[in-house]
C-alpha positions as CSV (number, residue, x, y, z in Angstrom):
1,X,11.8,-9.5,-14.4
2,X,14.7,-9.0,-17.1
3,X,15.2,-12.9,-18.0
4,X,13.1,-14.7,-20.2
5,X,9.7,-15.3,-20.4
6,X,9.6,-18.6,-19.4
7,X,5.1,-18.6,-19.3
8,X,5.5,-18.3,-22.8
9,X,7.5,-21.6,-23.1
10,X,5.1,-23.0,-21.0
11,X,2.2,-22.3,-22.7
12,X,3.8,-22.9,-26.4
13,X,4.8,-26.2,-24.7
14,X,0.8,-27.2,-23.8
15,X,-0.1,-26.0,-27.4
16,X,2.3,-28.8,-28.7
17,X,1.3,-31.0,-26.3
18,X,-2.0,-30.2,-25.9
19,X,-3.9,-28.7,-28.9
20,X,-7.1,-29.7,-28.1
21,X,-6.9,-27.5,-24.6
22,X,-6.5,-23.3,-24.6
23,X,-3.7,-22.5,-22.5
24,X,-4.0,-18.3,-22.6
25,X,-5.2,-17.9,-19.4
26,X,-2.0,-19.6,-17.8
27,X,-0.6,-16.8,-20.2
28,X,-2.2,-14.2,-18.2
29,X,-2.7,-16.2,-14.4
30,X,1.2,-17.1,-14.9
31,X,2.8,-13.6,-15.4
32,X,0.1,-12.5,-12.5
33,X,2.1,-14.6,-10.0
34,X,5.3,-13.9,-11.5
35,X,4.7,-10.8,-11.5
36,X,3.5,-10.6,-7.7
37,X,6.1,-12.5,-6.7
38,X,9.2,-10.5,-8.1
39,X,6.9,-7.2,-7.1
40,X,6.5,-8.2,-3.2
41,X,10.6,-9.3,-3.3
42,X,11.2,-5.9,-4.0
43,X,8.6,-4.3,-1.4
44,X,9.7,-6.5,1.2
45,X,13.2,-5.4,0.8
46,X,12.1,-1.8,0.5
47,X,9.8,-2.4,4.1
48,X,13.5,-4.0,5.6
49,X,15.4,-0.7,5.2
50,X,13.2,0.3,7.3
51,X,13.5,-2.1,10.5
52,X,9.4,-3.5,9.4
53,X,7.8,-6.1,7.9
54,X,5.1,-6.2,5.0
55,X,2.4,-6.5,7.6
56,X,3.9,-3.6,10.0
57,X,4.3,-1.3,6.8
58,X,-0.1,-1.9,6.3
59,X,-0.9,-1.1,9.6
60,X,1.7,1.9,9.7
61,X,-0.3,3.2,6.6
62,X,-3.8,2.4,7.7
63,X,-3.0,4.5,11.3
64,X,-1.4,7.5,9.0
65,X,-4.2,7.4,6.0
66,X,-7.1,7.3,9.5
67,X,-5.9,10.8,9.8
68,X,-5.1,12.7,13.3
69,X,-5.4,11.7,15.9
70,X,-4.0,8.9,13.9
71,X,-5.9,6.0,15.6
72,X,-8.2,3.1,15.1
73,X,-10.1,0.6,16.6
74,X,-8.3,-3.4,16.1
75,X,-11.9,-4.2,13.7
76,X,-11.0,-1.1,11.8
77,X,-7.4,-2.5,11.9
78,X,-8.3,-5.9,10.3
79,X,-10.3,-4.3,7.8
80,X,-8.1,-1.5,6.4
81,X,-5.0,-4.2,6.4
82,X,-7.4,-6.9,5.1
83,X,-5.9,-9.5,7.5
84,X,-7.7,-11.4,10.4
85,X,-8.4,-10.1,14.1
86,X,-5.5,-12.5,15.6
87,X,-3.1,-11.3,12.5
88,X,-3.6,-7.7,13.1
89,X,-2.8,-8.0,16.9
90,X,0.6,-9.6,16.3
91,X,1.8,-6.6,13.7
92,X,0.4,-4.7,16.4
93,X,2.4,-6.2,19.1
94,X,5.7,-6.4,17.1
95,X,4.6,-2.1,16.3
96,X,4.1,-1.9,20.0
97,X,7.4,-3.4,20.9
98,X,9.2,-0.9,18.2
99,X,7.4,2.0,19.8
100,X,5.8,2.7,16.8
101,X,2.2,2.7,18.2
102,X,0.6,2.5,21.3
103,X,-2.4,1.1,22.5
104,X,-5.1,2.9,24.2
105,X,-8.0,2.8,26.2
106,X,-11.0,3.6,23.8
107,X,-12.6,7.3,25.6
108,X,-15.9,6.2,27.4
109,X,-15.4,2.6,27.5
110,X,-12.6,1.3,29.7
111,X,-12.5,-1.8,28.0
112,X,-12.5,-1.2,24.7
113,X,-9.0,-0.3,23.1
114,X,-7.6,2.1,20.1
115,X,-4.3,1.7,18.6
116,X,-2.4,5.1,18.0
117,X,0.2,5.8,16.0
118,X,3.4,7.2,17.9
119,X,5.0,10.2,16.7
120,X,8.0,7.6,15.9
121,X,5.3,5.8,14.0
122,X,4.7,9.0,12.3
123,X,7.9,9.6,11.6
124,X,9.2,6.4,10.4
125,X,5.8,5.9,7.9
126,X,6.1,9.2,6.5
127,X,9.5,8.6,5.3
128,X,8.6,5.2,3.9
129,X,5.9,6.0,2.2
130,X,7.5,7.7,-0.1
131,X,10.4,5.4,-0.7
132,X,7.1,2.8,-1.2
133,X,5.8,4.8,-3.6
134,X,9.0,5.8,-5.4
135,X,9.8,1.7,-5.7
136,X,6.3,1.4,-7.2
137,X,6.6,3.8,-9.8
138,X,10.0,2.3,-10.5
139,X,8.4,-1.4,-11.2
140,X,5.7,0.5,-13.3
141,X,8.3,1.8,-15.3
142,X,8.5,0.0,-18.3
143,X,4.4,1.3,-18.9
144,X,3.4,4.6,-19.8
145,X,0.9,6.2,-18.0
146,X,-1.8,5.5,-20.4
147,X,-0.8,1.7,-20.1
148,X,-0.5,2.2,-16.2
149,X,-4.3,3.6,-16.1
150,X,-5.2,1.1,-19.2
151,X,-3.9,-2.0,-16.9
152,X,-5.5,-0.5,-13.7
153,X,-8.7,-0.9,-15.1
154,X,-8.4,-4.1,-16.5
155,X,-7.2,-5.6,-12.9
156,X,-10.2,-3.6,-11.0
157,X,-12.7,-5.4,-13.3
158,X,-11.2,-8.4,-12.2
159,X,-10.9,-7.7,-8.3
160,X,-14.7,-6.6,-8.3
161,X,-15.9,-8.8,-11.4
């Protein structure tokens, strides 16, 4: 994130090359995916201290935001951690393995299945969490607050635009 700028080089370089074409949203696209990139490095690393992966970290969360008794469905799952049905069941398995949640038959209807989180689970999420968050704020920190609330519109608009 410190070295240079190298979208702007990019686009400067299609401007020379290419004035008859607008490169500015590569300016914008480009330091998206940069961005993301360097970002998830750093969360992924974060998630490792941990003994989980990006994927076991979302479902972790999605169990602990469900409130007690901590448990949902494998639909609610896949929804909450935007991932398929078959990608939910292997963090799940991997989770399971850990004994960091357990799955459960659903009450009145024997076939149906919740996934809970353990009190391990519990344990472990609630002391990531935080360290999630406090990694956050620290790749935000170059932005005020204003500028953090200014940019956070301008990306909703374009996740529900």
């Amino acid at each position: 994130m410190a070295e240079v700028d190298r979208v702007a080089t990019f686009v400067e370089q299609w401007r020379r090359e290419r004035p008859d074409l607008d490169p500015s949203p590569m300016a914008v696209i480009g330091r998206m995916r940069r961005i993301s990139d360097d970002f998830t490095a750093a969360l992924v690393a974060n998630y490792r201290r941990f003994g989980i992966g990006e994927g076991e970290f979302d479902v972790l969360c999605a169990l602990r935001r469900a409130g007690d008794p901590f448990a949902l469905n494998p639909g609610e799952l896949a929804e909450h951690t935007m991932v398929t049905a078959g990608a939910t069941s292997k963090r799940v398995d991997r989770l399971e393995a850990a004994g960091l949640v357990a799955r459960q038959a659903r009450a009145g209807d024997g076939r149906g299945r919740v996934v809970t989180l353990t009190p391990e689970g519990r344990r472990l999420i609630d002391e990531a969490y935080p360290a999630h968050l406090e990694l956050e704020d620290g790749l935000l920190g170059p932005l005020s607050r204003g500028e953090r609330e200014q940019l956070e519109a301008l990306l909703r608009k374009l996740v529900v635009g």
